[in-house]
N, C-alpha and C positions, 0 to 999 in steps of 0.2 A: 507677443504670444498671448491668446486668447485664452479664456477660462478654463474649456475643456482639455487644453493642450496642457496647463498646471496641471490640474489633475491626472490626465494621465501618462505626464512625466514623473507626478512623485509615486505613483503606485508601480511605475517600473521599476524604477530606482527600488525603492523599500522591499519588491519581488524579490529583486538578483543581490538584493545585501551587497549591494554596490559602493554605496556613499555612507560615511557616519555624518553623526546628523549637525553636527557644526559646517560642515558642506551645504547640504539642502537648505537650513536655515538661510543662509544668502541665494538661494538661487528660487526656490517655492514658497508660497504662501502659508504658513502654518494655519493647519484646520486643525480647531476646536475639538474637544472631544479625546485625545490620543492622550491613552495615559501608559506610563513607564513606571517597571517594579524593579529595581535594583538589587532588592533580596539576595540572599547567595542562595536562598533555599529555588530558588528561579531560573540560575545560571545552569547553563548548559557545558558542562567542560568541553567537550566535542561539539561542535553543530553540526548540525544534520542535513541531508538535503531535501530541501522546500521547492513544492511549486504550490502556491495562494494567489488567492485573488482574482484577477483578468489573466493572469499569467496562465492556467488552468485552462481557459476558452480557447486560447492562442496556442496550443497545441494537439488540434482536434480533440479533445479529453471530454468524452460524456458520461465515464465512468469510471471509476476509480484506478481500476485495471488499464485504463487510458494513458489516465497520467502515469504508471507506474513504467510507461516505457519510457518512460526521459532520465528516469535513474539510472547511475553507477551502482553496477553490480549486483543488479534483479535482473531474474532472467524469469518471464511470465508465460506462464504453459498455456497455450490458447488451444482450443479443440474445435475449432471450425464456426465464424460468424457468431450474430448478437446470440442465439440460442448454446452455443458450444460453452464447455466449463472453462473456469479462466482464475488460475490459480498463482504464486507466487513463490519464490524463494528468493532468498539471500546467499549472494555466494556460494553456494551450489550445497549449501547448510541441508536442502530440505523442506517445502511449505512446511512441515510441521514442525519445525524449529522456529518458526516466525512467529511473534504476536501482533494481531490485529488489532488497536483498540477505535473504539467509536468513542469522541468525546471523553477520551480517560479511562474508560472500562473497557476491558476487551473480549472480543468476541466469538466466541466458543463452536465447538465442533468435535463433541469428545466422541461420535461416530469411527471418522478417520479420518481430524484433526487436521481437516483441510476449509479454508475460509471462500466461498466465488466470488470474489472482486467484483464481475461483472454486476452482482446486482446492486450495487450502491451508485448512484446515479453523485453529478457532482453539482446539480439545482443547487441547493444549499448549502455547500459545502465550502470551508476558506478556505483548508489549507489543508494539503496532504504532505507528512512528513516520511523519510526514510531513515532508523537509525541500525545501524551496524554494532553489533554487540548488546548493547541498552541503550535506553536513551540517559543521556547519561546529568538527568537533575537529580537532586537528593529527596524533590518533594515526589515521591510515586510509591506506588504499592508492592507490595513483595513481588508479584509474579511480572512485573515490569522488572525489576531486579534480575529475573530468572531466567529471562528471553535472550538466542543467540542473535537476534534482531527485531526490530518493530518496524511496526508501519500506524503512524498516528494519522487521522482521520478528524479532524476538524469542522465541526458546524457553528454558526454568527450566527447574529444577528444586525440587521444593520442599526438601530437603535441600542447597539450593547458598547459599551466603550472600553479599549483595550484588551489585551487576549487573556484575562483570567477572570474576568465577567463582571467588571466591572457598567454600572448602566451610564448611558450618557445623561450631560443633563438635560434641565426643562425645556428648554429653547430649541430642541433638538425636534426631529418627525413622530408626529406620534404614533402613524401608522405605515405601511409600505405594502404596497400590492405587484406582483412583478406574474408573470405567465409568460408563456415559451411553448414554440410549436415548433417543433423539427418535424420534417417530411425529408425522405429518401430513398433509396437503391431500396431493395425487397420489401416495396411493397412498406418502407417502414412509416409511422406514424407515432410520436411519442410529443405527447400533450403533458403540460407539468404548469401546476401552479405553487406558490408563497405566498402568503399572506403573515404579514407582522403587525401586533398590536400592543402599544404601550397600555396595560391592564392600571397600574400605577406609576407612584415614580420610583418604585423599586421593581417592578414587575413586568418583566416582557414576557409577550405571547410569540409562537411562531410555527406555522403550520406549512407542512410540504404535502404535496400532492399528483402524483406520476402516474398517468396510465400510459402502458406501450404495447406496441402492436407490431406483429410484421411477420412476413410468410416464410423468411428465411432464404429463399432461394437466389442464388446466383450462378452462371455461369464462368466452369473451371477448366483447365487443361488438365488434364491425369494421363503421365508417362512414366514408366517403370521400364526397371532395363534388367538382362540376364545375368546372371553370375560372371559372365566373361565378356557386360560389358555392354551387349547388344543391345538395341529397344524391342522389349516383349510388345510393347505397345503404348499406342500414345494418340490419345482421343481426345472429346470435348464434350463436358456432361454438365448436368445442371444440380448442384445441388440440393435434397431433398430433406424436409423431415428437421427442419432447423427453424421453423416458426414459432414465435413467441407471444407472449398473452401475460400482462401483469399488471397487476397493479399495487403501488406505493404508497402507505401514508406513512407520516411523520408528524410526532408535536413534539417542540419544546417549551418548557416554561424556565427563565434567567431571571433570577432573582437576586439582588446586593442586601448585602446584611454589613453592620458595625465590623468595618475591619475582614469581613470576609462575603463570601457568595455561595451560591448556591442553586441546581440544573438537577431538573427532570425532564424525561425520555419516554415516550412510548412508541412504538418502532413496530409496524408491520409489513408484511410481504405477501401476496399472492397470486404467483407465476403457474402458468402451463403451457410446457414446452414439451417441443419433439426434441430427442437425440440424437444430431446429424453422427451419426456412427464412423467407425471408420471404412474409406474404400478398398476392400479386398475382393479379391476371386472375382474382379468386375462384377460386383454386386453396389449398385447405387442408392439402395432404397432399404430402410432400415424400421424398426417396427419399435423400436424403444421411445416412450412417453416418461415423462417425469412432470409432476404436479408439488408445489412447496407453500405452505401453508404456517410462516415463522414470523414469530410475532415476542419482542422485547420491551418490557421498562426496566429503566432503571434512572438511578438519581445518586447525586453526590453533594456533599457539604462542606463546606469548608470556611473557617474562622482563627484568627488572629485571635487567641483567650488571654494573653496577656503579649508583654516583649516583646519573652523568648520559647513563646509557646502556641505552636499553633496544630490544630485537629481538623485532618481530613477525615471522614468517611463517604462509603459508597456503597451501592446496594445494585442487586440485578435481578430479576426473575425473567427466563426465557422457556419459549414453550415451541419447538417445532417439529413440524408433521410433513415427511416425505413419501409421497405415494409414487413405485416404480413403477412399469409395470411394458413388459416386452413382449410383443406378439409376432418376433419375427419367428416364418416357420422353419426358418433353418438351425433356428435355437432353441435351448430349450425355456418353453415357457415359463413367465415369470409374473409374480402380482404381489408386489410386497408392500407395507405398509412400516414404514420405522418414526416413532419418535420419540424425540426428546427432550429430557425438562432440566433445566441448567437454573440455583439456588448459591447467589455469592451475596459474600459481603467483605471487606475492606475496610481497615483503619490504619491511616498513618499519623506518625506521634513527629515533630518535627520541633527542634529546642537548635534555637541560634543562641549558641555558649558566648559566642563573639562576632562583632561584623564581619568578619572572615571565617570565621569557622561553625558551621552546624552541621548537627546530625539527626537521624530518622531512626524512628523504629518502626516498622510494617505490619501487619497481620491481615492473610488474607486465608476467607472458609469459605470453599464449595464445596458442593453440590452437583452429581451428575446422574440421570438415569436414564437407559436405553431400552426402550420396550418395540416388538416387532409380532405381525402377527407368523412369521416361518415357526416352522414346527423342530422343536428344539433348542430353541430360540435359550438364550442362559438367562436373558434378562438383567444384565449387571447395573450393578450400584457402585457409586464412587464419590470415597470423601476425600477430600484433599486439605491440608492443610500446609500453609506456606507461610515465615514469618524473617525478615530480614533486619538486619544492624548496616547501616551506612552511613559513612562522616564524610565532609567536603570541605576545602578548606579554599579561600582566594587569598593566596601573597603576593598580592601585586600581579609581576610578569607570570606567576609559576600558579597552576589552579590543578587539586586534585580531586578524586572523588577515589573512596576504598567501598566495599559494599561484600558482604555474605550472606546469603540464602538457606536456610533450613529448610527443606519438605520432606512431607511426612505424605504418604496416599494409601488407603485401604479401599479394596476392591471385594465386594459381594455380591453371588449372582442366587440364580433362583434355587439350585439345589442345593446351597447353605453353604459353599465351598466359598472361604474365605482368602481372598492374594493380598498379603502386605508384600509393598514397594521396598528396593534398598532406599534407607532415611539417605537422601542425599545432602555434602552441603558444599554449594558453589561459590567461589568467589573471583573478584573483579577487582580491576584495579582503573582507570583511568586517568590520566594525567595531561594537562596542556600549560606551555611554557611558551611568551611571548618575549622574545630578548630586544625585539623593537616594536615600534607600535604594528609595524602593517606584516608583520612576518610572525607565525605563529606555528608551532612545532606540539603535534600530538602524538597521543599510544595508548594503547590498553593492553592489556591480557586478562582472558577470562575462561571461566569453566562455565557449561551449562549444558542441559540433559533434557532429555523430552520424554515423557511416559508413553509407555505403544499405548494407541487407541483404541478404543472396544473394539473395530473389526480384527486389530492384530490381534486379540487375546482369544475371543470368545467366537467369531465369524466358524458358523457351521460346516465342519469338516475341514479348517484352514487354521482359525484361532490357535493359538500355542500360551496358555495361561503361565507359560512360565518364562516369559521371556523377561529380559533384562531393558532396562532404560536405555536409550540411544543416549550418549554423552559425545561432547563438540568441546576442541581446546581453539580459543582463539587467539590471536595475536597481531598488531595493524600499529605501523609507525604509518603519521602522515606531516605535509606541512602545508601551510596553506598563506598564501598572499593577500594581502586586501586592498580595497579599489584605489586606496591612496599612494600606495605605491604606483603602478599603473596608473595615476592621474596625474602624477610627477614628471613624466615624461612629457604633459604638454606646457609644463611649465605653469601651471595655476594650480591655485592652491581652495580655492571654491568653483563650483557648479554653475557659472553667470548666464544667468538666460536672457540676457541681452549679447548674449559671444555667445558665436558657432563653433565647434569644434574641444571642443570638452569632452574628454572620456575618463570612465571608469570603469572598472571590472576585479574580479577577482581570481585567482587562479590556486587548485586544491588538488593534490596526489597523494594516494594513500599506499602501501604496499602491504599485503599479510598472508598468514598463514594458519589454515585453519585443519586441523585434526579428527574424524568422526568414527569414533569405535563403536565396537556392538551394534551397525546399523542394523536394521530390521530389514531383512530381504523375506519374497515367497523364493520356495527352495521344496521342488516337484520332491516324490514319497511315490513309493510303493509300485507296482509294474500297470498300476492303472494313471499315473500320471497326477495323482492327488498333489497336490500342493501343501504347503503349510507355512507357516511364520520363524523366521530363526534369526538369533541373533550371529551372521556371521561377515556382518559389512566392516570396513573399513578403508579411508576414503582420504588421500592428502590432497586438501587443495591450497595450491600458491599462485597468488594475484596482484595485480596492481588498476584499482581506478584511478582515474582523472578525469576533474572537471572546470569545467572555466566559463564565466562568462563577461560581458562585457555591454556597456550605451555610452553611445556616442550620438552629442548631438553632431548634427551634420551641419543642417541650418538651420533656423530659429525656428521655423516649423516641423519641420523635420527630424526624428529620432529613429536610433540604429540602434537594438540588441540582440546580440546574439549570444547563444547558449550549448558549450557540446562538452560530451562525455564519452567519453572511450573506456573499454575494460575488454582486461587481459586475464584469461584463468587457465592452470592448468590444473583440473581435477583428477587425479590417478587413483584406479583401485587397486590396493595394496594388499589385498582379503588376503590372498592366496597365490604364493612362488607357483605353485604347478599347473594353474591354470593358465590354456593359453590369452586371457584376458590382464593379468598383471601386469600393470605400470600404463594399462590403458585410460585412455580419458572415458570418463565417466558418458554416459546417454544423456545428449541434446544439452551439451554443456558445450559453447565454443569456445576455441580460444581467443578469437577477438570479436568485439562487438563494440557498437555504440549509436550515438545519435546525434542529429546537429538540429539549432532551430535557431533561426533568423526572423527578425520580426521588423519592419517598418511601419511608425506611425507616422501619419500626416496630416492634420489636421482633425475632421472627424474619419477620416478612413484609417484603417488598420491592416497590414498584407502580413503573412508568415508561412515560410516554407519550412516544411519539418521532414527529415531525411532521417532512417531506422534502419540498420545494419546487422544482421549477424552473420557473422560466419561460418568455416564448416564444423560440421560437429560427425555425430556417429551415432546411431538411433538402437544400438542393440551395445552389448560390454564388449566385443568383440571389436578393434578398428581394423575391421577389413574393407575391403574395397566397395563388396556387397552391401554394408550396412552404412556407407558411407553419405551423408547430405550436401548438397551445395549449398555455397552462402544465398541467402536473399537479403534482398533490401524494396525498403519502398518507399516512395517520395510524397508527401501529402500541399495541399494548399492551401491557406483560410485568410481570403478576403472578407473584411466588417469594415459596415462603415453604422455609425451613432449618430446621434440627432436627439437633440431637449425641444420640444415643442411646451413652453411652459414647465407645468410642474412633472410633462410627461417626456420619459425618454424613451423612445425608439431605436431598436438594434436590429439589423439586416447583416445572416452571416450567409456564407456559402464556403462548402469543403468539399474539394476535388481529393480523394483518398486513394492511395496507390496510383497514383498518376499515370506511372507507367506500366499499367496494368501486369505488374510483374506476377506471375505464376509461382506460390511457394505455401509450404506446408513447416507451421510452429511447429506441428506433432506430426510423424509420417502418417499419410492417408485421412489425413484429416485439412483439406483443402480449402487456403483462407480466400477470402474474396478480392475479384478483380478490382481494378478501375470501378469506384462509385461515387457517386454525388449526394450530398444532402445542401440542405434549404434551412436555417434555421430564424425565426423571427421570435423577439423578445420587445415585452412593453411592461414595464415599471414605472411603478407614480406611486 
């Protein structure tokens, strides 16, 4: 087995958390540089699920929202191609019940509390994580404590050693230059460079840089059928009004300190897109523009002060500016300007009592304000305060985490009209118990709540200032297997990469039940059809994921993994006995879904097939026949082959996407694309 094939056997392996590492030790080369923190304030009671690294490339994923289809239990609202909005939830919780963080802090939207995925590119990104409930370490800040799920978003450096920022040492590169040029379907063009520099030998540099481009257009089928069944019609139209224009920069600076480290951020965006709208009344052409102009630093510290004492803090200032503005004539005109300016800071207090047992105290202060030029406009203010108590304990087979939430929120708008929040306080429990080594038995229960966002309170003619927090009861027994078990079967007990046929894998089922009161619905008023904001949701969903994956050498060149996740929900709204909607499944929620993705590597070539599933759902509360959806599904390709010419490596990829040019809509009338091709080339030295 050749050099390249070590390498990228062990970065499979260490993807799919396949192997521990007294395995790979006998079969891979150990590289320099990896460092491991034992800590309990580190451990994860729960793992999460990860896709890092190459693993990220290897499932078409060029953007965050990319990878987020390979997870159990997100279901991601996509609104038509690269320009459409592209949003997330968790077990059918809500985007606004998710937290986003970028590098640790997370990332805000106190508009209407929704984050677009699509625009974070995955250039420089390692790892994107999914956690269910919280993520469940002791070292994080109150409002990670608070969240009915997250989504962690990870940026490297390739000069940084280990995942908590540690710098590699002298001997190590002291700079990296990488670029990337993807070419594709509409017209697309997205140019992206990295550059890394070792500043010192505590100090790394690291710069991203994305401009993208593309007309948007592709051709759809659009077929609609009558209440009893018939096709009203059924044609083939082109896409329009879904062109995109942006551009990306990013810096980080990674710094190590005595015992601790330390990451600054500055983060800007600025996109102009068209709105591919939805297809109604055979109307294909839409007049809505949106232009986004958001721009974040932030920075976090973190030191080991003595033992059993260690102090995070973190800081954020965000600044952004959304220009709308609709000129279609069969609406009514629109030219609005909103933004926003978002002021946090963060302290965690963390005291390891005993090698087993530590606890956290948290405090986290923002800052939010929404200014617009509409006339009426309230102009709200929002402080928030949120501060948490959580202890974590590992005895061996049995590891807990406990954690409670205090927040406090005071809302002030322009005409002096002051809204205090109910003081909520949320608590969590989570627990994982391994009774043998490769079998391992988890749960939680938890409370957590989401404040309505400045459009539910104060939005012109619709806002309801007196609405109540959205509150979610969760609850999730799982169990999970790990590769050792599954490696038992072939009767060895290490990874020999002189012998073919070695497998590992893991295999992870969860089942829960989650509760949502007080949702926030609009709910029409008065004999002109006004809408408004109320709190009258209420929403039982019961589920079960599962995920599994699995490598297998095949022959000494030769490597097999594969990766599939399946999910079951059934969401019922329970609001109201006398509606005829009761005990129905919720909108664009189905009952089953999932994904599969196969990968072979061979030498310097790389193939992977990835296959996305969901099933039928019901696009309005009603599950009648009229509002009913079919399943789609769609098949993808991504042939790479790599090459080191010297200190330079060369990547050639190609992704054949919806293969079978399946005809389907994420969101009704909102028509995704066919059959298309990209082209991508990547050169790092």
């Amino acid at each position: 087995m050749n050099h390249l094939m070590r390498i990228a056997l062990l970065i499979t392996l260490s993807s799919f958390e396949l192997c521990n590492l007294s395995m790979a030790q006998d079969s891979v080369r150990v590289i320099d540089n990896i460092t491991v923190r034992s800590k309990i304030r580190y451990h994860e009671t729960i793992e999460p699920q990860t896709l890092k690294g190459e693993e990220l490339e290897k499932v078409n994923a060029h953007t965050v929202a990319d990878a987020l289809r390979f997870m159990s239990g997100v279901q991601l609202k996509d609104y038509g191609g690269i320009g459409g909005l592209k949003t997330v939830n968790l077990r059918s919780l809500g985007s606004q019940h998710v937290g986003i963080y970028y590098d640790g802090i997370e990332l805000g939207n106190s508009q209407n509390g929704v984050i677009d995925l699509g625009q974070f590119s995955l250039d420089n990104i390692e790892e994107v994580s999914v956690y269910q409930g919280q993520r469940s370490a002791i070292m994080q800040t109150a409002s990670d404590f608070a969240n009915a799920g997250s989504i962690y978003i990870r940026t490297t450096s390739r000069l940084i050693n280990g995942t908590i920022g540690k710098l590699s040492d002298g001997a190590s590169r002291q700079q990296v230059f990488k670029t990337k040029l993807q070419l594709g379907a509409s017209n697309l063009c997205r140019l992206s460079g990295l550059f890394e520099q070792r500043l010192s030998e505590k100090v790394v540099m690291s710069t991203n840089l994305e401009v993208l481009s593309t007309n948007g257009k592709y051709d759809f089928n659009y077929r609609r059928r009558n209440h009893d069944g018939s096709i009203a019609y059924d044609t083939t139209a082109t896409r329009h009004n879904g062109d995109v224009q942006s551009l990306r920069a990013e810096m980080n600076l990674y710094g190590a300190l005595h015992d601790g480290h330390w990451q600054a951020k500055a983060y800007t965006i600025h996109a102009s897109r068209g709105i591919p709208g939805a297809i109604v009344n055979n109307v294909w052409r839409r007049g809505e523009r949106q232009s986004d102009n958001n721009t974040f630093v932030q920075g976090s510290w973190q030191k080991d002060l003595n033992s059993i004492y260690t102090l995070r803090a973190l800081a954020k200032y965000a600044n952004y500016r959304t220009h709308y503005l609709n000129k279609d004539s069969t609406q009514l005109m629109v030219d609005n300007t909103y933004r926003q300016q978002e002021a946090y800071l963060g302290l965690v207090h963390v005291f390891e009592i005993a090698s087993w047992w530590s606890v956290s105290l948290s405090e986290d202060y923002r800052w939010n304000y929404l200014d617009a030029n509409m006339p009426l406009f309230m102009h709200p203010t929002r402080w928030s305060i949120l501060s948490s108590v959580a202890t974590a304990m590992d005895l061996d087979k049995l590891q807990w985490q406990g954690s409670i939430v205090f927040s406090h929120h005071l809302d002030k708008t322009k005409t002096g009209i002051a809204r205090q929040s109910f003081d909520n306080l949320t608590p969590a429990l989570f627990v994982s118990y391994r009774p043998i080594e490769w079998l391992q038995l988890s749960g939680f229960a938890k409370k957590s709540y989401r404040m309505p966002t400045f459009n539910d309170l104060y939005y012109t003619n619709i806002g309801n200032a007196f609405l109540k927090p959205e509150s979610a009861i969760q609850y999730d027994l799982g169990i999970r297997i790990n590769g050792k078990a599954i490696d038992g079967f072939t009767n060895r007990n290490t990874f020999a990469e002189d012998k073919h046929g070695s497998l590992c894998g893991s295999l992870e089922a969860h089942v829960y039940h989650n509760s949502v009161h007080d949702k926030i619905v609009a709910y029409p008023k008065g004999q002109q059809f006004r809408w408004t904001m109320l709190n009258l949701g209420r929403v039982h969903i019961d589920g079960m994921d599962v995920q599994g994956n699995a490598s297998w050498q095949v022959l000494a060149d030769l490597l097999f993994s594969a990766r599939l996740q399946y999910t079951y929900q059934q969401a019922r709204d329970v609001t109201d006995r006398t509606t005829s909607y009761y005990g129905d499944q919720i909108p664009y929620t189905p009952w089953h879904s999932g994904s599969m993705t196969m990968m072979f590597e061979y030498g310097a070539w790389n193939f992977a097939y990835n296959f996305i599933y969901t099933g039928e759902r019901y696009c309005q509360q009603e599950n009648i026949r009229y509002n009913h959806l079919e399943p789609w599904y769609t098949s993808d390709l991504h042939l790479a082959w790599r090459h080191r010419f010297g200190d330079i490596l060369f990547k050639a990829t190609m992704e054949v996407n919806n293969l079978l040019n399946q005809q389907y809509d994420v969101i009704i009338n909102y028509p995704m694309p066919g059959r298309n091709l990209n082209v991508t080339l990547l050169c790092e030295f």
